[in-house]
C-alpha positions in Angstrom: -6.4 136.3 135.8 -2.9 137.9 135.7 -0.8 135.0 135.3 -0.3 132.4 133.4 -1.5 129.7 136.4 -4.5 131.2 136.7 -5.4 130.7 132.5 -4.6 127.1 133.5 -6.3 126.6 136.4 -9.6 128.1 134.1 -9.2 126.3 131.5 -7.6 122.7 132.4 -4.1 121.7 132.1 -5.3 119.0 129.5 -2.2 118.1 126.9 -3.5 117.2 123.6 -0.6 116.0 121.7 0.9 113.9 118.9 4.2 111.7 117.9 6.5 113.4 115.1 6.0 110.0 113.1 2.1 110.6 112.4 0.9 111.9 108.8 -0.1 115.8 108.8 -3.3 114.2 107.9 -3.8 112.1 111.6 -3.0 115.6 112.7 -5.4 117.5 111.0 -7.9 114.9 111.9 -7.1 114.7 115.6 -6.9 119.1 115.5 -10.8 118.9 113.6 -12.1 116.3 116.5 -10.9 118.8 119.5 -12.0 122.1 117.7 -8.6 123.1 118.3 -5.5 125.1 115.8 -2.4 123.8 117.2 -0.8 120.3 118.5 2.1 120.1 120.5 4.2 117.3 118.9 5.8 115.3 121.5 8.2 112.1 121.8 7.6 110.5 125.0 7.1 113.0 127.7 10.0 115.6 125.7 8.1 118.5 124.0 9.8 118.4 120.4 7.4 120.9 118.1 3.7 122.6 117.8 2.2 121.9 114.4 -0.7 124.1 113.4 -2.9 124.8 110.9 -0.5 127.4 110.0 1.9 124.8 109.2 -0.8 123.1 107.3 -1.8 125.5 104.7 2.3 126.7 104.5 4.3 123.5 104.5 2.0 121.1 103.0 -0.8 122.4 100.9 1.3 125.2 99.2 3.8 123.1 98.1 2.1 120.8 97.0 2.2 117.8 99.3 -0.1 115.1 100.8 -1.1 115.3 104.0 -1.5 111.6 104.1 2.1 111.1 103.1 3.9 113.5 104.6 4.8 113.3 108.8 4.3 115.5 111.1 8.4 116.1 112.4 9.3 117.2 108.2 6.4 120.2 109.1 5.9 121.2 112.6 7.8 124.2 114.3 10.3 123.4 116.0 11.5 127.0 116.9 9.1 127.2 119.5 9.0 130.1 122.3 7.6 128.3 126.0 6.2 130.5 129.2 6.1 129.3 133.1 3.1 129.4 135.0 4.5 133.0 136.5 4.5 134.5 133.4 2.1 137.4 133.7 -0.6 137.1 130.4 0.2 140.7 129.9 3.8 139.2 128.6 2.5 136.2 127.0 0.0 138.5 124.5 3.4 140.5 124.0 4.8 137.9 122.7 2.4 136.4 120.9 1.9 139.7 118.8 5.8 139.8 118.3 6.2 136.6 117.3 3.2 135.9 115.4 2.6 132.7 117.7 -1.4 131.6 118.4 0.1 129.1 121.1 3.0 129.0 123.7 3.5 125.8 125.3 3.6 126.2 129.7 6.6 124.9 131.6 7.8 124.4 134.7 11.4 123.1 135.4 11.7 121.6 131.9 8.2 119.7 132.5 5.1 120.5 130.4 2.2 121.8 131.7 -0.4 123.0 129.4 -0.5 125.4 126.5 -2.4 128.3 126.3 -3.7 129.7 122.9 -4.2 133.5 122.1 -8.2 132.7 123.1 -7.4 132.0 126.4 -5.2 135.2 126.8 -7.4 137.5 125.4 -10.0 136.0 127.7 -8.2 136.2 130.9 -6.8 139.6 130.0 -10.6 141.1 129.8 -11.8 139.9 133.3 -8.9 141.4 134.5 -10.0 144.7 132.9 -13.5 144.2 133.9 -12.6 142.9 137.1 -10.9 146.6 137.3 -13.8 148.5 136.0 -15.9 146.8 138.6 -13.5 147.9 141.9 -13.6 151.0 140.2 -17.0 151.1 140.2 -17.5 149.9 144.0 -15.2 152.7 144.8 -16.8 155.5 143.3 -19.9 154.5 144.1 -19.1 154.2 147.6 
């Protein structure tokens, strides 16, 4: 898995969103039911935000206000960095320890296409190392 496509075509292209009008707490909710850390907030088909548990514990709980209250556009990022389904993952986990991000949204021409989290980029950078080892391997060996 070298590029970004292939993590996608592993893992699903499955968008698991919500509006910018919902509470923190609908989020946190929907996050808890999926086992996931991160929604991508979007108005229509227009990608406007990710909010994450990061956001959570940062914007909300440590100052002090209720997740029930308080909507999901006054918390989520909106500063968010995107790849393309070219991107090799080698650049993607160089970003994501730059920036500190768990979660880069895919496009293509301005259209959404998936997200991938730092799981799934870890993952799909070890079976490419392992998928080295084992040519390696074959070549020595033969």
């Amino acid at each position: 898995m070298t590029m970004v496509a292939d993590l996608l075509a592993y893992k699903g292209r499955e968008i698991i969103s919500i509006d910018p009008e919902s509470t923190v707490y609908e989020a946190l909710a929907l996050m808890e039911s999926r086992n996931i850390g991160a929604l991508l907030v979007m108005e229509g088909v227009q990608l406007v935000g990710i909010i994450s548990e990061r956001d959570y514990a940062r914007k909300v709980v440590l100052q002090g206000r209720s997740s029930k209250t308080t909507r999901v556009a006054e918390v989520m990022t909106r500063q968010f960095t995107g790849v393309t389904p070219d991107t090799p993952v080698e650049e993607c986990m160089a970003i994501m320890t730059e920036r500190r991000f768990r979660h880069l949204p895919v496009l293509e021409q301005g259209r959404l296409q998936g997200v991938v989290s730092i799981g799934d980029v870890v993952r799909g950078v070890i079976a490419e190392k392992e998928f080295t080892i084992q040519q390696l391997e074959r070549y020595i060996c033969s």
